[in-house]
N, C-alpha and C positions, 0 to 999 in steps of 0.2 A: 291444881290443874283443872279446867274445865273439860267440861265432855258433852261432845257435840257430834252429830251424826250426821248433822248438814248444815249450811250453810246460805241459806237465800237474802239474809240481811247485809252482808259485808257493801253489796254491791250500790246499796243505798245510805251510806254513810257518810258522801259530799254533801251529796240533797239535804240530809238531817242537820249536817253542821249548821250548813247556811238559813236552812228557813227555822230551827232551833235555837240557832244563836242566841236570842232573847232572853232564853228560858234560864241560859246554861248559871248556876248557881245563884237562881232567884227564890229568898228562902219562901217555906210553905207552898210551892210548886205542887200541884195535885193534876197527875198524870195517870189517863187510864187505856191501857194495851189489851184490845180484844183478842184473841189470839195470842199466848206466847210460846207455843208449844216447847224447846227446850229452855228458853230466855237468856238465847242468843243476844237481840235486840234490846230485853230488857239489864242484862250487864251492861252492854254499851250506854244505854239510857243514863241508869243509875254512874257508872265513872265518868260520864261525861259534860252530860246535862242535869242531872239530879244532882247537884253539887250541895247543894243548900243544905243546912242542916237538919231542917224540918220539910225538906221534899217526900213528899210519895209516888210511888209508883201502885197501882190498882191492876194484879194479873187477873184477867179474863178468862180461862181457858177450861173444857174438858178434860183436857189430857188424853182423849181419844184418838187424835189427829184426824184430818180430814178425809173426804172421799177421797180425793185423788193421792194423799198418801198410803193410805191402804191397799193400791197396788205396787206400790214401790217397795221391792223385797230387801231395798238394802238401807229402810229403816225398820225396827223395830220398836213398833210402837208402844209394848209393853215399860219401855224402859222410859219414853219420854216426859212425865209425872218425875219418877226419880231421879234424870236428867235435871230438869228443872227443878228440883228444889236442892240438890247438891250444886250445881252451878250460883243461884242465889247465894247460898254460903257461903262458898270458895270465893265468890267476890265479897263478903261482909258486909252486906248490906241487910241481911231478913230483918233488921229494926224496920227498913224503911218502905217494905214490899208486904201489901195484903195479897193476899192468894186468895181465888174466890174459883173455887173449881165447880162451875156450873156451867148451864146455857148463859152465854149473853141476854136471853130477854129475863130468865132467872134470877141476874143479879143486878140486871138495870132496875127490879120494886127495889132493891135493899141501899139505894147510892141514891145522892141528893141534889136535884136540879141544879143546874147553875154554878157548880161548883168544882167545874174540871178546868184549868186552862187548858191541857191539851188530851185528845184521844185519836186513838191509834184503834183503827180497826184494819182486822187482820187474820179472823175470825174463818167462819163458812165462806167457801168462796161462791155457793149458790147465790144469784141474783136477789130469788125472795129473802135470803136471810142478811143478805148487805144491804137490802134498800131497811130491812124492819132495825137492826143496829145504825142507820143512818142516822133514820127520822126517830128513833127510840134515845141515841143518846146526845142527840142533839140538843134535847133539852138539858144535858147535863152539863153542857157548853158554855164558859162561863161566855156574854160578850166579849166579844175581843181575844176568843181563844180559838186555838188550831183544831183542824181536824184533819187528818192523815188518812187516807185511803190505800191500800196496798193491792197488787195486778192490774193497775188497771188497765195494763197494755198483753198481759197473760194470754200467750198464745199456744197454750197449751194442744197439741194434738190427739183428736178424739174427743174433747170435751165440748158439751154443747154450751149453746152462749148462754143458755138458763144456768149454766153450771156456772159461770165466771161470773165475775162482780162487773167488770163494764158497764150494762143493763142497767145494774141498780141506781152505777153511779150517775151516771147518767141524768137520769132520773129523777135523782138528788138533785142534782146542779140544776137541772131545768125547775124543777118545783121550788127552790129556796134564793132563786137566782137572786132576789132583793134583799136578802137576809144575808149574803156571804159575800168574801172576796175571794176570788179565784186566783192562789197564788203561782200553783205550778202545775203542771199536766202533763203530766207525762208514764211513765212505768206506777208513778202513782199519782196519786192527786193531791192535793195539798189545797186547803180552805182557809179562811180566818172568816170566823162570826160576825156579822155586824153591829 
């Protein structure tokens, strides 16, 4: 049985059918999740879309949880770290899942240009830190691979807009506008490389 404290991915799993579709058991599939604080996302990923035999998935994460989780008293973020890697398990996949519990700009020296079809950022939801995982793993973008952006409509109360990713993405879009195809926009954003 998995063990999950929350739930914010459920709600985005039409979106992912359809603009994943592609993906769904193409072998050697090399997929990387910035952010996957309990691996919520990353189960669905792997039973759905990681079908392949030789798919990967690349978890990104701290295990700190965010600013804005840290005031939410009904996670406890001590546990999230051994959330996700008991979840991992309990779905049978740890063959197919590297875990890299760093900063994102940390583990983007150790991963290899051009060699993702898809990433998923999902990460800090501070502005500076979504524009520097944009344009940092962008290069790790194979052509012709997806990029997933997550809040981008995050209307969080209290929170300044330097806190949200919006800003960044933004940002992104306007600076790479010839280099991408803008596939969906909305609660997130959804790219394909040129």
């Amino acid at each position: 049985m998995y063990t999950f404290q929350s739930d914010w991915f459920t709600p985005q799993i039409p979106l992912w059918e359809k603009y994943l579709a592609e993906y769904k058991g193409k072998e050697n599939l090399s997929f990387i999740e910035i952010g996957s604080f309990e691996g919520r996302s990353a189960v669905w990923l792997l039973e759905n879309i990681l079908t392949g035999s030789c798919a990967q998935l690349t978890c990104i994460d701290t295990f700190g949880g965010s600013i804005e989780n840290q005031t939410k008293s009904e996670i406890d973020l001590s546990q999230i770290e051994q959330n996700f890697d008991h979840n991992i398990k309990e779905a049978g996949f740890s063959k197919k899942v590297k875990k890299m519990k760093l900063p994102s700009a940390n583990a983007f020296q150790q991963l290899p240009f051009n060699s993702f079809d898809v990433i998923y950022i999902d990460g800090s939801h501070t502005a500076p830190d979504v524009l520097s995982d944009a344009v940092m793993y962008f290069h790790l973008l194979k052509s012709g691979g997806t990029m997933i952006f997550d809040d981008y409509e995050w209307e969080e109360i209290g929170i300044r807009e330097l806190d949200k990713p919006k800003l960044a993405i933004d940002a992104f879009l306007a600076i790479n506008k010839e280099k991408i195809e803008i596939l969906f926009k909305g609660i997130q954003v959804i790219i394909r490389k040129r």
